[in-house]
C-alpha positions as CSV (number, residue, x, y, z in Angstrom):
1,X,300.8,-23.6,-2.4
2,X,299.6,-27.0,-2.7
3,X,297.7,-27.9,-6.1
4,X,295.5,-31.0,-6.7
5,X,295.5,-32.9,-9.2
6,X,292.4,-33.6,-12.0
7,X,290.0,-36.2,-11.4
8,X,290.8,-39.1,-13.4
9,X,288.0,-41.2,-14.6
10,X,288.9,-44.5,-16.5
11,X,285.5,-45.7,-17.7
12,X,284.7,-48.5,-20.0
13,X,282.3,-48.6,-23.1
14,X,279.5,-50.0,-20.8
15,X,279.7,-46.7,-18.6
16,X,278.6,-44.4,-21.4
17,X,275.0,-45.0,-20.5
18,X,274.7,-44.8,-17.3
19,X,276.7,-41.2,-17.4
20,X,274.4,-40.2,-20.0
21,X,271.2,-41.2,-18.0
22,X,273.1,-38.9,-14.9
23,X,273.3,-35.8,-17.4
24,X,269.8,-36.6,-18.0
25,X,268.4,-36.7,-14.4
26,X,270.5,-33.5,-13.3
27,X,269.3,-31.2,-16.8
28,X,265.8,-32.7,-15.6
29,X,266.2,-31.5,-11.8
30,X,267.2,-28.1,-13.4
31,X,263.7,-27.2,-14.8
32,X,261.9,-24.7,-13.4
33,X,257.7,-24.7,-13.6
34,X,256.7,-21.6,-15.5
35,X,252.6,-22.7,-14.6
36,X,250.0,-25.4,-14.4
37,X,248.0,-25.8,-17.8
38,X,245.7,-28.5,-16.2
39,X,245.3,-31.7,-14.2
40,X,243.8,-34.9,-14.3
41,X,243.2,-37.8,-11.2
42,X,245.3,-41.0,-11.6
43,X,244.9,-44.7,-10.1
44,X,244.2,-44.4,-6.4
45,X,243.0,-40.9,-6.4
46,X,246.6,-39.0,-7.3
47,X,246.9,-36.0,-9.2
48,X,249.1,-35.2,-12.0
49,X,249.3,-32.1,-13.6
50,X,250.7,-30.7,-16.8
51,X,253.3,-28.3,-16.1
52,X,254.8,-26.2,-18.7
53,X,258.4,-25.3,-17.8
54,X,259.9,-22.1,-18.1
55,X,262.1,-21.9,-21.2
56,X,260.2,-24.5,-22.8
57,X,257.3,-24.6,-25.3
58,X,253.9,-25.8,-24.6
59,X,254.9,-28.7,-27.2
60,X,257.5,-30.0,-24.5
61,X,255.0,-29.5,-21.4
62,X,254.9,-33.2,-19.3
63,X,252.4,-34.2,-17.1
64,X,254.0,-35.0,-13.5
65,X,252.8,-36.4,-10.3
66,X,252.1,-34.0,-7.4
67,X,255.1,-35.8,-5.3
68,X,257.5,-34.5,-8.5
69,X,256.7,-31.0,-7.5
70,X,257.2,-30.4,-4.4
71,X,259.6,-26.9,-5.3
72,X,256.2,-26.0,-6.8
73,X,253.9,-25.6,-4.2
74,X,253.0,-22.0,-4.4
75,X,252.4,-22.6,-8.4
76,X,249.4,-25.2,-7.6
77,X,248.2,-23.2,-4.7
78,X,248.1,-20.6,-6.6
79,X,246.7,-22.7,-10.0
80,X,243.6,-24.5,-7.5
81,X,242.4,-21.1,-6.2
């Protein structure tokens, strides 16, 4: 039986940011929308809404452009009808 070794990473002191801005983006990608509170038109007539996520209070709801949610298409049919 063959076994393979660990990944090795050897990464400087300047790396350290960048990895933590990765962790960031993929916990970010993880949320899930619980609903839409509301919404609001931006510059060149975009919408944004404010999504509250599931797990999260309504203190840590974020407003986010239509194009971010995608996934969430059934929420904002079902939050415009």
């Amino acid at each position: 039986m063959l076994f393979s070794s660990p990944l090795i990473l050897k990464l400087k002191p300047m790396d350290l940011p960048i990895l933590n801005l990765l962790q960031i983006s993929l916990m970010e990608k993880k949320k899930e929308v619980d609903r839409i509170i509301k919404h609001h038109r931006v510059a060149h007539g975009k919408t944004e809404y404010q999504v509250l996520w599931k797990g999260y209070g309504l203190d840590q709801a974020t407003w986010e452009p239509e194009d971010n949610l995608e996934h969430a298409s059934e929420i904002i049919c079902n939050y415009r009808h």
